[in-house]
C-alpha positions in Angstrom: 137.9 33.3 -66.3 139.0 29.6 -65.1 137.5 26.7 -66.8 135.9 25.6 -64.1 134.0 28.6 -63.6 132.6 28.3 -66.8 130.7 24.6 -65.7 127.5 25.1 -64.6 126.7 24.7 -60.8 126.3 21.4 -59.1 122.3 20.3 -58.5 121.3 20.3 -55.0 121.1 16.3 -53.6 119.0 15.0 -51.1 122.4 14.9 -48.6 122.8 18.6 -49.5 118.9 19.5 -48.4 119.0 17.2 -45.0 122.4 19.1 -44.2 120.8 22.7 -44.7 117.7 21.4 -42.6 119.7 19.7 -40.2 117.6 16.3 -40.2 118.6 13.2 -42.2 117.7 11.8 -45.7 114.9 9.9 -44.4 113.1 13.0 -43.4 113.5 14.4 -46.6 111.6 11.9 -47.9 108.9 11.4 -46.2 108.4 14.9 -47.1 109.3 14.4 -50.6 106.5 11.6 -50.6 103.9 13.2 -48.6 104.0 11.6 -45.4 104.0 14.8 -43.5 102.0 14.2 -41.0 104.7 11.8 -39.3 107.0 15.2 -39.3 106.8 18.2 -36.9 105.5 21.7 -38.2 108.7 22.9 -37.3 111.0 20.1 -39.5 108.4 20.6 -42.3 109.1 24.0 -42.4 112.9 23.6 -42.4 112.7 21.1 -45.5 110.6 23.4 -46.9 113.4 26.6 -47.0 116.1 24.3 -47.4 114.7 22.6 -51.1 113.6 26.9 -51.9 116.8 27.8 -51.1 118.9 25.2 -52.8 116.5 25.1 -55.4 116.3 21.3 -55.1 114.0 19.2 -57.6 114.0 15.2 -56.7 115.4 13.1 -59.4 112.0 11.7 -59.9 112.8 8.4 -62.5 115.5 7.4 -59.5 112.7 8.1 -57.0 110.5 5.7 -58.8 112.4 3.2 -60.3 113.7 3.1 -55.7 109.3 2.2 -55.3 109.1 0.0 -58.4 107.0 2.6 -59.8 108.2 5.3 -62.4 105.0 6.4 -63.6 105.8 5.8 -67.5 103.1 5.0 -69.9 103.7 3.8 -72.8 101.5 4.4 -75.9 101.4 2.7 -79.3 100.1 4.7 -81.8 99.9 3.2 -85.7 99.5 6.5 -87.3 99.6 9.9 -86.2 98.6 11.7 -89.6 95.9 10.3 -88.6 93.6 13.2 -87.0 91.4 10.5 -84.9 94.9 9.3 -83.5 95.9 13.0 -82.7 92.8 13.6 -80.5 93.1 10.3 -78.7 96.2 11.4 -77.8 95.0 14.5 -76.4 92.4 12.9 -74.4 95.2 10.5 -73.2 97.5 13.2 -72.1 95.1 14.9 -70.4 94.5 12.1 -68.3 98.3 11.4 -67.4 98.1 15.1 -66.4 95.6 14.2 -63.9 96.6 11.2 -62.5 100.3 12.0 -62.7 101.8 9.8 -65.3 103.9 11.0 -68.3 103.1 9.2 -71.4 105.6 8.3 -73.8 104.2 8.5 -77.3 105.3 5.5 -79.8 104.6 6.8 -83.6 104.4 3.1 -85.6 103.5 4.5 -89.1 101.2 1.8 -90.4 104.4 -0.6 -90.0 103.6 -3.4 -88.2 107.6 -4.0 -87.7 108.1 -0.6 -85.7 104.9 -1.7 -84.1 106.9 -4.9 -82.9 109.9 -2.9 -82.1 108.3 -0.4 -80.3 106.6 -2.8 -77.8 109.8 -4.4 -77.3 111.6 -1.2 -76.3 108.5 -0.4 -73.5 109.5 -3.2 -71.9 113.1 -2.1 -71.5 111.7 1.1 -70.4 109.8 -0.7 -67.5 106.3 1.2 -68.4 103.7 0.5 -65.6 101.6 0.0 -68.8 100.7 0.8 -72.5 97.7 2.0 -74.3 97.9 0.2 -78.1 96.0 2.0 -80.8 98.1 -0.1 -83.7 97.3 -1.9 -87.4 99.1 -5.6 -86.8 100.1 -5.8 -83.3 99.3 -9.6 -82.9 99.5 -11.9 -79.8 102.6 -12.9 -79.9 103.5 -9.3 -80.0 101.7 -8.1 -76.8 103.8 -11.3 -74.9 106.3 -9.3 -73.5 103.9 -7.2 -72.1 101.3 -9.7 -70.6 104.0 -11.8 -69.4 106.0 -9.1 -67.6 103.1 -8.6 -65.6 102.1 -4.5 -67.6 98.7 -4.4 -67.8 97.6 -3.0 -71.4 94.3 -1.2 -72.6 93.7 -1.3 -76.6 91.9 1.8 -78.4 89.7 1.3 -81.4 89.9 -2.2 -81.8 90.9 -6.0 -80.2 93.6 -7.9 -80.8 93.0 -11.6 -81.0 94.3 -13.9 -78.1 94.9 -10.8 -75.7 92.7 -10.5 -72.7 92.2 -6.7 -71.8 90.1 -4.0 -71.2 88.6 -2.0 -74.9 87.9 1.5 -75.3 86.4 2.8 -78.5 83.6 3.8 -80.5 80.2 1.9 -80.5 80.4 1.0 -84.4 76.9 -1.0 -84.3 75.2 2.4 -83.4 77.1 4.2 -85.7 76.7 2.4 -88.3 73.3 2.1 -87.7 72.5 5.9 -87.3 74.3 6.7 -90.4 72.6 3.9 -92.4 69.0 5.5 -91.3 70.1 8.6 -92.0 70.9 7.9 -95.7 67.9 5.8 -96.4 65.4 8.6 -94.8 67.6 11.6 -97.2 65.9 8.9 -99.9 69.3 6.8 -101.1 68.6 3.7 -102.1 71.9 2.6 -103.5 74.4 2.5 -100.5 78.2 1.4 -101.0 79.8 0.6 -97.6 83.4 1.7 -98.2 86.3 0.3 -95.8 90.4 -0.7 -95.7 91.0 -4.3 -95.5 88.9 -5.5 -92.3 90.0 -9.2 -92.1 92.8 -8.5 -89.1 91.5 -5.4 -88.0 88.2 -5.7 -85.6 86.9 -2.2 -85.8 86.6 -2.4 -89.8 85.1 -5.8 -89.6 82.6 -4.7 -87.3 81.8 -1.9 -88.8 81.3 -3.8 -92.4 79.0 -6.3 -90.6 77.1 -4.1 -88.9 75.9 -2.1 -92.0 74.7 -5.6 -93.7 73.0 -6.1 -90.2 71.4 -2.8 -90.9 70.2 -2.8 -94.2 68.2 -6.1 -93.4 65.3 -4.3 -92.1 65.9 -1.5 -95.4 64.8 -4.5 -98.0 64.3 -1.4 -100.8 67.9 -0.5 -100.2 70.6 -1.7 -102.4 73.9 -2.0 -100.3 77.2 -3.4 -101.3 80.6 -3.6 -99.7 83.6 -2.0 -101.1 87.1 -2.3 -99.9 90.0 0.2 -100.5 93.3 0.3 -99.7 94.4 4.1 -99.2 97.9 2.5 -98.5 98.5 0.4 -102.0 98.2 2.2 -105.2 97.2 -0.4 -107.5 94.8 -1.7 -105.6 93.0 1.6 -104.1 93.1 2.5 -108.6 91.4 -1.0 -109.1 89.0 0.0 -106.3 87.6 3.5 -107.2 87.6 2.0 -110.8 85.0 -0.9 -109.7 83.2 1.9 -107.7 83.4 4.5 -111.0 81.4 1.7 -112.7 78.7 0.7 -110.1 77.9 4.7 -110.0 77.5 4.8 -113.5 75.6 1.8 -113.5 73.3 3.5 -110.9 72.6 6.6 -112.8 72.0 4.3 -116.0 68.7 3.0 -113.9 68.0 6.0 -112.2 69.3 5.0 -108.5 70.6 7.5 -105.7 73.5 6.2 -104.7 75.3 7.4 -101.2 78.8 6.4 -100.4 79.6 5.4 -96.6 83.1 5.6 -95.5 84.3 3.4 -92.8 86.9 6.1 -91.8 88.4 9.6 -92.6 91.3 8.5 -94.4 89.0 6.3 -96.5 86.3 9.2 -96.9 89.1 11.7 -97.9 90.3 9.8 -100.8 86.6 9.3 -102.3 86.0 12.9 -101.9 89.5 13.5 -103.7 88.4 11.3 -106.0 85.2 12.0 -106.8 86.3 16.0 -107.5 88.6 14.7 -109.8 85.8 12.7 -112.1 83.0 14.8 -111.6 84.1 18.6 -110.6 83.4 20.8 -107.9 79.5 20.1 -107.6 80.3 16.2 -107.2 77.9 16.4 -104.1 75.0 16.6 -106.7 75.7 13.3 -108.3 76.5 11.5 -105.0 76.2 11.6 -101.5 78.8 11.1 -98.8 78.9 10.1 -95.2 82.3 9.4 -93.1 82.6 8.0 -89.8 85.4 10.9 -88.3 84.9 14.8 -88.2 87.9 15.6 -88.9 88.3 19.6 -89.8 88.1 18.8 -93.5 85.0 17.6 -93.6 83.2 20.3 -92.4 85.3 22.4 -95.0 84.1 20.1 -97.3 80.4 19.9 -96.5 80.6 16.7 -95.5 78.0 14.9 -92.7 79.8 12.6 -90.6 79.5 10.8 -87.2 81.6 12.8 -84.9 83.5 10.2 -82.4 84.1 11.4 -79.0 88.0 10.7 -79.3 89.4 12.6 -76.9 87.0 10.9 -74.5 88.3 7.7 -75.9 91.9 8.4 -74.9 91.3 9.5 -71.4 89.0 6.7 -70.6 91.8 4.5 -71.8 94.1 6.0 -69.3 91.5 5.6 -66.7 90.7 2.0 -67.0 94.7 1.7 -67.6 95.3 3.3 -64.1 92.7 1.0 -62.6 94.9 -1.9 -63.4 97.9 -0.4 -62.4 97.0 0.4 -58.9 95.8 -3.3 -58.8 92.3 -3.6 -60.0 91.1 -7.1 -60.9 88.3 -8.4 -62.4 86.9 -9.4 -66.2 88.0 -7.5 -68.7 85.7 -4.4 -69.6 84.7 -2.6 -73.0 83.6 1.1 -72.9 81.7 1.4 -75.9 81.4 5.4 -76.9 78.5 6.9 -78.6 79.0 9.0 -81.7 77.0 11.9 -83.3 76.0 12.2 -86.6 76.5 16.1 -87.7 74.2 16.5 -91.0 76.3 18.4 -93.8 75.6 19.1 -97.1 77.1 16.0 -98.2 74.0 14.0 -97.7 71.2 16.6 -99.1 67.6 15.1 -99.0 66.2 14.3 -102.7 62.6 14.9 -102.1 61.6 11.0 -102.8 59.2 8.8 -100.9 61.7 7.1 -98.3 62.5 3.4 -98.8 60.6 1.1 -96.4 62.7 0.0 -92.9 65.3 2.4 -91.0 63.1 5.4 -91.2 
């Protein structure tokens, strides 16, 4: 067997399928585009046998790049061990499905430098736009994408200094509804736990909205404690201070709950908290998390479930918007959560603190 037998055959081009339909290349695509109403029944169905037969499929990057469209998203995502990320995702892909873009997933690993790279390389990729769900991206980062005319849509959280449409959870009412939910199970010791908030909007939000909330609970003891699940020494020095302040509660008789900004946050105080005080932890100390990941209901843990995947695909609907030319201000699409009641957060038979009841 020749050499040349061995390469594989020759796709079909648009030349080859106007030749077996006898028409020309224009024809071809205005079916390839849809326009078929300006082509006879007879011509459609000659195309039609023609690409079946030479079993043509349209080179469809060259097609769009041709129309200054290639249907390419671009999306930013700073951590995909993240479950929350994972379902966003989802919800995002699901959408390209349905509107007919292909997403083309950017994994930044909590480092804002890939984050900086990544953008860059979008923009080389000519995206019609990007969704950003990332840790540092910063203005000047986002320039190549505002300035080359891509609209953008950001997940979770704004970035300072960038004008575009939000999607994400409503933090006020969750923080709210899992404040009320603590105080009525008869806590009144509450330690808001959260990652460093100062350049990230969602945590700061969320860390002011639980002091917002526990000014109408004046019985209720809250503090604010921040953790770094990234840094070592300082996530040690963290559940160190917070060893002390439950100690301290017990010591005066208080019922202290923990509230977790986040799953990854919420995971490492449940890890920690088996490691100090065993197995029936949930006894001494009570436990909400903002995210449902799977864990937690392994785990017994009440959370407020956020409607990721809904998060994701409005993203890519408001993102779509834009593309096809919508104007306007800029819009936020605030999503409600649900709090699902675990064992985590048992009630302890006391007379309920006064407010949030």
């Amino acid at each position: 067997m020749s050499a040349k037998a061995d390469q594989p055959a020759r796709r079909a081009t648009i030349s080859d399928v106007a030749r077996e339909a006898r028409t020309g290349k224009t024809s071809i695509s205005r079916y390839l585009n849809g326009e078929l109403a300006v082509l006879s029944p007879d011509l459609r169905a000659r195309i039609e046998a023609a690409i079946e037969k030479l079993d043509y499929r349209p080179n469809q990057m060259a097609r769009g790049l041709k129309r200054g469209r290639n249907r390419l998203i671009g999306l930013l995502i700073a951590d995909l061990a993240n479950p929350y990320s994972v379902e966003v995702l989802q919800g995002v892909e699901a959408a390209c499905h349905e509107l007919g873009y292909m997403p083309l997933t950017c994994h930044a690993a909590n480092e804002v430098e890939m984050e900086r790279r990544y953008l860059q390389l979008l923009t080389t990729y000519r995206v019609e736009g990007v969704i950003v769900n990332a840790l540092g991206v910063r203005e000047t980062m986002l320039k190549t994408i505002g300035s080359g005319g891509i609209p953008a849509v950001l997940i979770d959280r704004t970035i300072e200094g960038i004008d575009a449409d939000v999607v994400g959870l409503d933090n006020q009412a969750a923080v709210r509804t899992g404040t009320a939910h603590l105080v009525a199970q008869g806590y009144d010791d509450i330690v808001f736990v959260v990652q460093p908030f100062e350049h990230v909007s969602s945590r700061r939000d969320r860390e002011a909205a639980f002091r917002e909330a526990l000014l109408t609970a004046p019985a209720v003891r809250g503090t604010t404690l921040v953790l770094d699940v990234h840094e070592t020494q300082a996530g040690d020095a963290a559940l160190a201070a917070l060893d002390a302040h439950l100690a301290a509660a017990a010591e005066h008789g208080g019922h202290c709950a923990l509230f977790a900004a986040n799953a990854p946050v919420a995971l490492r105080l449940a890890l920690h908290l088996k490691e100090r005080l065993g197995a029936q932890w949930q006894q001494s100390v009570a436990l909400l998390s903002i995210d449902d990941p799977e864990w937690t209901a392994l785990a017994g843990i009440t959370a407020i479930r956020q409607p990721t995947r809904a998060i994701g695909h409005r993203a890519m609907e408001f993102l779509h918007e834009r593309i096809e030319g919508a104007a306007g201000a800029t819009r936020t699409a605030a999503l409600e959560g649900e709090l699902i009641v675990r064992d985590s957060t048992h009630t302890l038979g006391r007379p309920v603190p006064q407010g949030l009841s």
